[in-house]
TIMI-2910 file (N, C-alpha, C, CB; in pm, 1 decimal, decimal comma, always signed):
<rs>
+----------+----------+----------+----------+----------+----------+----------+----------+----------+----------+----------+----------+------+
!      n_x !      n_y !      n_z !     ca_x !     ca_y !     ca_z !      c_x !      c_y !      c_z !     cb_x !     cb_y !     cb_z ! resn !
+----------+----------+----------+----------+----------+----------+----------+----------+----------+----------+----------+----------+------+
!  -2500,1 !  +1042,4 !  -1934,8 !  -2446,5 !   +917,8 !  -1882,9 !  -2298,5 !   +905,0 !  -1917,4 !  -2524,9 !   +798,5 !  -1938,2 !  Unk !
!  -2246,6 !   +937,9 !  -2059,3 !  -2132,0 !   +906,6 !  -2098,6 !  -2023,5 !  +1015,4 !  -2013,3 !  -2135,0 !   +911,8 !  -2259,3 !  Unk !
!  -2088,7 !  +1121,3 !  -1972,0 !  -1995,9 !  +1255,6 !  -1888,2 !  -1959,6 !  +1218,6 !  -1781,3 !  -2064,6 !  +1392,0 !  -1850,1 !  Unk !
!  -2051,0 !  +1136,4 !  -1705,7 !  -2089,2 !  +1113,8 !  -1582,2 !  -1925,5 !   +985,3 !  -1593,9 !  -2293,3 !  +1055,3 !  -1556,0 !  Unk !
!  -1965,9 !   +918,5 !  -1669,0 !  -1835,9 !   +795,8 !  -1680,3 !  -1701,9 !   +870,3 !  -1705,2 !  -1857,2 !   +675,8 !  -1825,4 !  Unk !
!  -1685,9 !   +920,9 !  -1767,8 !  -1517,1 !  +1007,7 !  -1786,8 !  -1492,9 !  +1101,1 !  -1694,9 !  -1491,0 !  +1099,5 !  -1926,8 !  Unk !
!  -1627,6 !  +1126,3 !  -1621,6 !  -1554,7 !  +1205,0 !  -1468,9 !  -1530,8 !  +1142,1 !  -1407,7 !  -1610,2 !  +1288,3 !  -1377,5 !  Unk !
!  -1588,6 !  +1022,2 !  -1367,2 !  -1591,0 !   +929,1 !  -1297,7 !  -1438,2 !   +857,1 !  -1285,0 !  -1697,3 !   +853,1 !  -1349,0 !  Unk !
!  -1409,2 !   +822,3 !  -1414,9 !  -1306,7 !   +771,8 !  -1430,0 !  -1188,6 !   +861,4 !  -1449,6 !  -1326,0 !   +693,4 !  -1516,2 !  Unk !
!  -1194,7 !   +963,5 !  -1491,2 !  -1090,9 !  +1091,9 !  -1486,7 !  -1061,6 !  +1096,5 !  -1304,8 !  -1183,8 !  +1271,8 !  -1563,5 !  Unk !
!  -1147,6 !  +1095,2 !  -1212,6 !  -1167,8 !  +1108,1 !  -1052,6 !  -1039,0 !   +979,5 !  -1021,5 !  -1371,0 !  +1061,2 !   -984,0 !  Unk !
!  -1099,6 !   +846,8 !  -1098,8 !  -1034,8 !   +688,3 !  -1044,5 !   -867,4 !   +726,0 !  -1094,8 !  -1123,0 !   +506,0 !  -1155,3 !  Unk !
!   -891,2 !   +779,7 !  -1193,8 !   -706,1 !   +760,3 !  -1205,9 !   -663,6 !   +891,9 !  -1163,3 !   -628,4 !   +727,1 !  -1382,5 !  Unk !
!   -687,8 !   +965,3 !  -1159,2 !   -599,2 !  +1069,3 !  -1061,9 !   -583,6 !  +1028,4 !   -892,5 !   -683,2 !  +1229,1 !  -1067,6 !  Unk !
!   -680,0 !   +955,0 !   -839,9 !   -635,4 !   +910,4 !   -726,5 !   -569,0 !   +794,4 !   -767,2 !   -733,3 !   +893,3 !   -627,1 !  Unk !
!   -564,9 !   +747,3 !   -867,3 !   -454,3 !   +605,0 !   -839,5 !   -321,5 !   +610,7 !   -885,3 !   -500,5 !   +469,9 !   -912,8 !  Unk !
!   -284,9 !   +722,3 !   -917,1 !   -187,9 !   +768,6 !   -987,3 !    -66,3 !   +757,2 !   -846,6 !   -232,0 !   +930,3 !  -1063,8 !  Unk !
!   -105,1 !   +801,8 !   -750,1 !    -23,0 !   +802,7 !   -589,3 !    +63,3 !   +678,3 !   -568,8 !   -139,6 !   +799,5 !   -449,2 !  Unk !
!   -103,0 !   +582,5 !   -594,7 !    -47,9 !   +453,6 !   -549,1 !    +31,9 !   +377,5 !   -628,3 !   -139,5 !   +374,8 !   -515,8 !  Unk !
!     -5,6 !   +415,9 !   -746,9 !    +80,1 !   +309,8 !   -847,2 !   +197,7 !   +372,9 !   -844,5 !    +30,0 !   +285,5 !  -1009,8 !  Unk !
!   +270,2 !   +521,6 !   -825,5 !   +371,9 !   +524,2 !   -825,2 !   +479,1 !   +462,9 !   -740,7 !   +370,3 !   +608,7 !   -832,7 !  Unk !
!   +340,7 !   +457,2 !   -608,6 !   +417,2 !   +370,3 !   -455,0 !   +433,5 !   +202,5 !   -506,6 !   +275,6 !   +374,0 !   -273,4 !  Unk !
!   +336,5 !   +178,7 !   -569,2 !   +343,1 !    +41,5 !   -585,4 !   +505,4 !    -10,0 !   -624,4 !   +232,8 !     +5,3 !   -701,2 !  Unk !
!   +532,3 !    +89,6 !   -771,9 !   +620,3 !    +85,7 !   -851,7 !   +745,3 !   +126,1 !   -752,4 !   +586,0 !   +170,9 !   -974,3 !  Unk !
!   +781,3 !   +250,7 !   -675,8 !   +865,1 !   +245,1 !   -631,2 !   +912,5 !   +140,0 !   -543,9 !   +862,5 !   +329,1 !   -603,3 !  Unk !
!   +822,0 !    +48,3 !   -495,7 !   +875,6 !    -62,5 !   -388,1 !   +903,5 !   -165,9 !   -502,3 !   +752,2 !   -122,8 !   -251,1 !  Unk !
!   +845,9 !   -202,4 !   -585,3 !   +919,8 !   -293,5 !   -671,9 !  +1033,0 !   -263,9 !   -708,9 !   +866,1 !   -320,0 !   -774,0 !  Unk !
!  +1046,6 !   -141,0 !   -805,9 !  +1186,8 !   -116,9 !   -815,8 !  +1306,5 !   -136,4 !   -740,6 !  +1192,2 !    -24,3 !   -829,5 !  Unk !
!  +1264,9 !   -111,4 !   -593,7 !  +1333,4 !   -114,0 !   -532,5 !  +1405,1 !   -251,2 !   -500,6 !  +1285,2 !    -54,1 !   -461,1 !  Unk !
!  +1326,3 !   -321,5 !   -478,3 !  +1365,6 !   -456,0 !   -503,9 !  +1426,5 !   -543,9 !   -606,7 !  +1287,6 !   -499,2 !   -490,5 !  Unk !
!  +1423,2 !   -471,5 !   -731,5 !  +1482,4 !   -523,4 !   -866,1 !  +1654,5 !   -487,4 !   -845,3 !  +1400,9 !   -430,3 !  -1018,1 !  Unk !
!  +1650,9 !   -306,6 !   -790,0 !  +1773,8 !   -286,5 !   -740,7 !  +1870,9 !   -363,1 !   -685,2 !  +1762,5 !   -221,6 !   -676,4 !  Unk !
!  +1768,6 !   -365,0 !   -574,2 !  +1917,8 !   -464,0 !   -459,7 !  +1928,3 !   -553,1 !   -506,3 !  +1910,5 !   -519,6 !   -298,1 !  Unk !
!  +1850,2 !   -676,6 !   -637,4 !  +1882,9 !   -796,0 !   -651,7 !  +1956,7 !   -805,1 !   -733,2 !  +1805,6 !   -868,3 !   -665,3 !  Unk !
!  +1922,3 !   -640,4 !   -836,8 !  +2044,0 !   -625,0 !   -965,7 !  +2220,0 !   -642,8 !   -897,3 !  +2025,2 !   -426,1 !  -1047,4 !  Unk !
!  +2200,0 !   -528,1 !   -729,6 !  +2317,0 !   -465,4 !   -720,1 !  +2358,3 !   -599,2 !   -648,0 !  +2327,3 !   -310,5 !   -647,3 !  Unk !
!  +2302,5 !   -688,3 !   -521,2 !  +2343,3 !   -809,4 !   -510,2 !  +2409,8 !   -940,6 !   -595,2 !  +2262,0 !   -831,8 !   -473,7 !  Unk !
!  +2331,6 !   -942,9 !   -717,0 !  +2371,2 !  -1033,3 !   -754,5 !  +2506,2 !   -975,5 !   -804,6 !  +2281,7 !  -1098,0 !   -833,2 !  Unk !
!  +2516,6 !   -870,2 !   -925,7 !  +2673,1 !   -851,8 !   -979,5 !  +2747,7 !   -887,6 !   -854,4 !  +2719,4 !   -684,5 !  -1037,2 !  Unk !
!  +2735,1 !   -778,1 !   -695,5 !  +2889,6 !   -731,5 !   -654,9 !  +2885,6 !   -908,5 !   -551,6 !  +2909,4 !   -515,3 !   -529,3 !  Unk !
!  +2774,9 !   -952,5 !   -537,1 !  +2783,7 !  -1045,4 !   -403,2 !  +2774,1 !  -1187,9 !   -464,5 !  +2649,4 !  -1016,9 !   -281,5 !  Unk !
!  +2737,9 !  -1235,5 !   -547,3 !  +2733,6 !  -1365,0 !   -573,1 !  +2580,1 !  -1425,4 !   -589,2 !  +2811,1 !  -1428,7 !   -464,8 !  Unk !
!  +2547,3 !  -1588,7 !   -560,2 !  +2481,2 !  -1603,7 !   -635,4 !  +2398,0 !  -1688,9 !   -456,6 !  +2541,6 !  -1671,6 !   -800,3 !  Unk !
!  +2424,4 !  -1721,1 !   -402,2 !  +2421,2 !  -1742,8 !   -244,8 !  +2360,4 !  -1613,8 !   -174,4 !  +2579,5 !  -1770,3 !   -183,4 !  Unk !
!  +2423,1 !  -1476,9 !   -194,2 !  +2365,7 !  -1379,8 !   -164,8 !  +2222,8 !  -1329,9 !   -230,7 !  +2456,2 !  -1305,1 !   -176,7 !  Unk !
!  +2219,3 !  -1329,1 !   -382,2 !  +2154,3 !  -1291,7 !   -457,3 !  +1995,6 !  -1396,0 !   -377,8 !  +2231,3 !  -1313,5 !   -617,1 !  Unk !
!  +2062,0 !  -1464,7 !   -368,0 !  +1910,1 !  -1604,3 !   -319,1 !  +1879,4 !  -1516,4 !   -161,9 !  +1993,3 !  -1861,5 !   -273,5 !  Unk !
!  +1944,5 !  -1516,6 !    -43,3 !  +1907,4 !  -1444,4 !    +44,9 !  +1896,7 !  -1335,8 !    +54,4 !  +1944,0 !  -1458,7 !   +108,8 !  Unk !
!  +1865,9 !  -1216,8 !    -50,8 !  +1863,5 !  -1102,9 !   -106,4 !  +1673,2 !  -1127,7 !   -133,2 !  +1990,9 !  -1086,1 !   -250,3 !  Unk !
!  +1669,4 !  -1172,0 !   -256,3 !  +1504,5 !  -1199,7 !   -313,2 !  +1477,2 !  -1274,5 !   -205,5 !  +1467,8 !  -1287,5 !   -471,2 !  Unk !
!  +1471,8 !  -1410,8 !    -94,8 !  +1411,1 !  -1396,7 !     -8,7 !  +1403,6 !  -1310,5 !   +106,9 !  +1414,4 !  -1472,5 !     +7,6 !  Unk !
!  +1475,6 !  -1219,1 !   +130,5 !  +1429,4 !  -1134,9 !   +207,3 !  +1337,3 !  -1012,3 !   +144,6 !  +1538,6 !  -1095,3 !   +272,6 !  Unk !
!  +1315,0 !   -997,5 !    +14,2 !  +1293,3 !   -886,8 !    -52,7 !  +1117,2 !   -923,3 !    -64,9 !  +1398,2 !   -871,2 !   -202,2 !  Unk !
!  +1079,7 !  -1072,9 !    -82,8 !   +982,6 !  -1139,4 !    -41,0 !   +884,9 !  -1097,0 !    +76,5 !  +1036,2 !  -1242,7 !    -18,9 !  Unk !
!   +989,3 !  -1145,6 !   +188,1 !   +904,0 !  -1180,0 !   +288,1 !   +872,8 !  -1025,8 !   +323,9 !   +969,5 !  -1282,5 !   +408,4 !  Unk !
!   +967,1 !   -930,7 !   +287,6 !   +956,9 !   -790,5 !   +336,0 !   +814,8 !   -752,6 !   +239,0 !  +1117,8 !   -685,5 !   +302,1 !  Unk !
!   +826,0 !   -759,4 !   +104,4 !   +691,7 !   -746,0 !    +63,2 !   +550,1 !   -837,1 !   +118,4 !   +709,5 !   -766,3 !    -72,3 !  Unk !
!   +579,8 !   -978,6 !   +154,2 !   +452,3 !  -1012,0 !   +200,0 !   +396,1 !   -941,4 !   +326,8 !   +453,7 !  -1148,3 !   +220,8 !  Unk !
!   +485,7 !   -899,5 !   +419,4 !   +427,9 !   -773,6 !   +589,5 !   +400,2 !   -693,8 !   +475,1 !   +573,3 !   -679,3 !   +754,6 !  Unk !
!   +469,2 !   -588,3 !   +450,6 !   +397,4 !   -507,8 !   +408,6 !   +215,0 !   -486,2 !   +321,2 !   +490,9 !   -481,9 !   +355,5 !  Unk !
!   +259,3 !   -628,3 !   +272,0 !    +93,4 !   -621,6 !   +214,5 !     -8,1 !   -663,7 !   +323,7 !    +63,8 !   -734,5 !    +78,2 !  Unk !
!    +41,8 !   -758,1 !   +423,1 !    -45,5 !   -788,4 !   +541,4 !    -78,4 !   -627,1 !   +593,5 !    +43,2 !   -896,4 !   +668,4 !  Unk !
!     +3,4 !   -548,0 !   +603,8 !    +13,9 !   -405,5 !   +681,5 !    -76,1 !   -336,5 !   +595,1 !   +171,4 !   -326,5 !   +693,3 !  Unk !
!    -69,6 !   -331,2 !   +472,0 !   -146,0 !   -201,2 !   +386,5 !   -289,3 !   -305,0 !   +392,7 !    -64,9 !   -145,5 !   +179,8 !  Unk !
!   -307,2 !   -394,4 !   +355,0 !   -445,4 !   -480,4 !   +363,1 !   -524,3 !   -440,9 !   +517,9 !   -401,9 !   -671,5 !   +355,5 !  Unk !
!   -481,0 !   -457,2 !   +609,8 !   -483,1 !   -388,3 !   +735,2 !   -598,4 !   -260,8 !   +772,2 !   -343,8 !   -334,3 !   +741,7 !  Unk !
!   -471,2 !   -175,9 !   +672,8 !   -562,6 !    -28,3 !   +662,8 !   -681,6 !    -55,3 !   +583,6 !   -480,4 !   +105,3 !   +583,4 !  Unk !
!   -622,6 !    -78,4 !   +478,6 !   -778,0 !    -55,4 !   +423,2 !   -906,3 !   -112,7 !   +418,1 !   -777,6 !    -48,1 !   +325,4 !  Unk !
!   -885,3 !   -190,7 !   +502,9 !  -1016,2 !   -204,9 !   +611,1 !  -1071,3 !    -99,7 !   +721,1 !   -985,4 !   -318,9 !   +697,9 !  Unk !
!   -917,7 !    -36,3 !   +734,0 !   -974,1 !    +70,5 !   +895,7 !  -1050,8 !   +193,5 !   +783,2 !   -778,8 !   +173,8 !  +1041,1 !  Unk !
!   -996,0 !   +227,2 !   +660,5 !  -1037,5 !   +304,1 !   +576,0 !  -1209,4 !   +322,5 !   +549,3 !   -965,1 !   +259,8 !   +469,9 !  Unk !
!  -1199,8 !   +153,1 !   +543,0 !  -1327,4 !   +169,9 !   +474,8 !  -1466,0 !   +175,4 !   +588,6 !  -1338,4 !    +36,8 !   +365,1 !  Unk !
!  -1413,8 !   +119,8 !   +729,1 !  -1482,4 !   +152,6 !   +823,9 !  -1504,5 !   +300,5 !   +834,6 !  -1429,8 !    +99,2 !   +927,0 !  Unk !
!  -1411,8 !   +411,7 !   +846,1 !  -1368,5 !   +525,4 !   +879,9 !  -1461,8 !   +571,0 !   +790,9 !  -1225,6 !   +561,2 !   +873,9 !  Unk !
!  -1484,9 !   +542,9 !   +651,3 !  -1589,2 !   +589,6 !   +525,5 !  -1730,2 !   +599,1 !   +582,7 !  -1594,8 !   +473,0 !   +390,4 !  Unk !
!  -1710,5 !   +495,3 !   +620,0 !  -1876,5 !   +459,4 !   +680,2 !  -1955,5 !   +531,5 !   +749,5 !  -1888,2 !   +360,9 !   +763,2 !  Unk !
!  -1857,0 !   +524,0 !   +833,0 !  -1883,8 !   +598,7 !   +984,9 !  -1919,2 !   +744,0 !   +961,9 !  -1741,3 !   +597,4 !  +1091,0 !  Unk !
!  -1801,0 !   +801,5 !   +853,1 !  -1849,2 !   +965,3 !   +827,6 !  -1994,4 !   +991,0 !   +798,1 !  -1773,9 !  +1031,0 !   +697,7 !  Unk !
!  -2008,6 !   +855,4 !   +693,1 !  -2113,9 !   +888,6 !   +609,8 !  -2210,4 !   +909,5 !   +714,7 !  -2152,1 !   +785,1 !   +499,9 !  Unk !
!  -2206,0 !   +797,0 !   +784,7 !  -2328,9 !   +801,5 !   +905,5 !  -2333,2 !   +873,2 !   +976,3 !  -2347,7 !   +717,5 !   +987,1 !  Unk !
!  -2225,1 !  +1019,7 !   +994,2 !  -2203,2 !  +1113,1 !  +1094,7 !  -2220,7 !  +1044,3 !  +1259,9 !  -2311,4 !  +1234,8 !  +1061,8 !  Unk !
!  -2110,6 !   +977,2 !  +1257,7 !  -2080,1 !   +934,4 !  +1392,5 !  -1914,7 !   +919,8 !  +1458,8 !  -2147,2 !   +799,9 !  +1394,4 !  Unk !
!  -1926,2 !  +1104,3 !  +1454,0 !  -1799,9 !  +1171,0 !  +1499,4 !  -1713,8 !  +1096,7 !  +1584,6 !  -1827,5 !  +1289,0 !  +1567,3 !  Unk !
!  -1794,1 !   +998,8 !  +1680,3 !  -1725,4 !   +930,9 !  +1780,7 !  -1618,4 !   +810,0 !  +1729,4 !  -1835,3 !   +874,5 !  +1871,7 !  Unk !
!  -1722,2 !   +743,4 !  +1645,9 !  -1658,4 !   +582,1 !  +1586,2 !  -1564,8 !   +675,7 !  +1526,4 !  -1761,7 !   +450,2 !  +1461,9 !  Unk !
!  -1581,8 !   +804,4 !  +1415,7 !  -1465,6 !   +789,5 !  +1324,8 !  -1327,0 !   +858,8 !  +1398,3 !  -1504,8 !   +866,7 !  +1174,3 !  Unk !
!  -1334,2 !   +905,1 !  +1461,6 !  -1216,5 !   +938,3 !  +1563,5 !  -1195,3 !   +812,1 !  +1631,3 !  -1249,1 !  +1059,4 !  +1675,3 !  Unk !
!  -1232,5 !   +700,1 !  +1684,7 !  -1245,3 !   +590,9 !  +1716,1 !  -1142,3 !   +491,5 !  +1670,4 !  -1355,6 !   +567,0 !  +1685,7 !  Unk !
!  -1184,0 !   +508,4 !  +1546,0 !  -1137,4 !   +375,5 !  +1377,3 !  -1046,3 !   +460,6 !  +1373,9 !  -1246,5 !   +342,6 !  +1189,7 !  Unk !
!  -1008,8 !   +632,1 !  +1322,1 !   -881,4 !   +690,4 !  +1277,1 !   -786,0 !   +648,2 !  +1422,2 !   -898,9 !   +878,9 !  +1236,8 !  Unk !
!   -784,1 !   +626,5 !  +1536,9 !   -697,7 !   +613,1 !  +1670,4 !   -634,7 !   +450,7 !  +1656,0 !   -810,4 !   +637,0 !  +1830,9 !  Unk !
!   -751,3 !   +364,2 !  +1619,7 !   -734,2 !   +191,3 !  +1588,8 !   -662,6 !   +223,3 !  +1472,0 !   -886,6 !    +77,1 !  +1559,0 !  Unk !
!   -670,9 !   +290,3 !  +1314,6 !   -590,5 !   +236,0 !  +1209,9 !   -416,5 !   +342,5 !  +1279,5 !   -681,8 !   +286,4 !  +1007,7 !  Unk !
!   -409,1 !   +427,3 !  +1316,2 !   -290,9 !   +481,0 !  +1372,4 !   -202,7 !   +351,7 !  +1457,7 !   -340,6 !   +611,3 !  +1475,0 !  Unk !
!   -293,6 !   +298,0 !  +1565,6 !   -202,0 !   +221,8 !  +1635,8 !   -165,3 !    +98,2 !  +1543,7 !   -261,3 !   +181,2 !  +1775,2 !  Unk !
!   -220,9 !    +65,2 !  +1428,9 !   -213,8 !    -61,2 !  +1362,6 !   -127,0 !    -19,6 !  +1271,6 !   -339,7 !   -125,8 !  +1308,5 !  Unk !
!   -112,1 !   +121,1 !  +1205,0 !    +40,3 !    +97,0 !  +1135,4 !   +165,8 !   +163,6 !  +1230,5 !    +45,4 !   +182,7 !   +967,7 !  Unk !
!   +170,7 !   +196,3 !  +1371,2 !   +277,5 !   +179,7 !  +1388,8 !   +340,3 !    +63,1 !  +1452,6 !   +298,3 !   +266,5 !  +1430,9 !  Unk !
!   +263,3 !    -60,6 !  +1431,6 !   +296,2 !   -187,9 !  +1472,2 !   +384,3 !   -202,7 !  +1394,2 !   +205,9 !   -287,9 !  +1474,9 !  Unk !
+----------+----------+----------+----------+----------+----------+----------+----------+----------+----------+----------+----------+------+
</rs>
């Protein structure tokens, strides 16, 4: 039982290792421009800087929330071997992130 859990969980963080780096790089990124805004641009800028840095993170989470719904359909579907739906769901989550 206890093997079964540290593979298990050895499995969970090597796949999450991807995301958290993505996570982290989009934050950073945003700490950036507000660092590099506020010194060179002022304090007017710095405010329309973090709200745009906002609203750009709230799409994006509407967008990744998105997928992983088409994901977890796409899971399903394999499981159930129904070649059709999952070529189906992979064609629907394609057109939904290049919206």
């Amino acid at each position: 039982m206890l093997t079964n859990f540290r593979t298990e969980l050895s499995d969970t963080i090597r796949l999450s290792v991807p995301i958290i780096i993505a996570q982290l790089g989009v934050v950073l990124m945003g700490v950036t421009d507000n660092l590099f805004v506020g010194r060179l641009l002022g304090a007017v800028s710095l405010g329309a800087a973090g709200l745009a840095n906002s609203l750009s993170f709230l799409m994006s989470s509407i967008g990744v929330g998105g997928l992983t719904v088409v994901a977890a359909l796409v899971s399903k579907a394999y499981h159930q071997q129904d070649a059709a739906s999952v070529n189906r769901l992979f064609r629907a989550g394609l057109r939904w992130a290049s919206c």
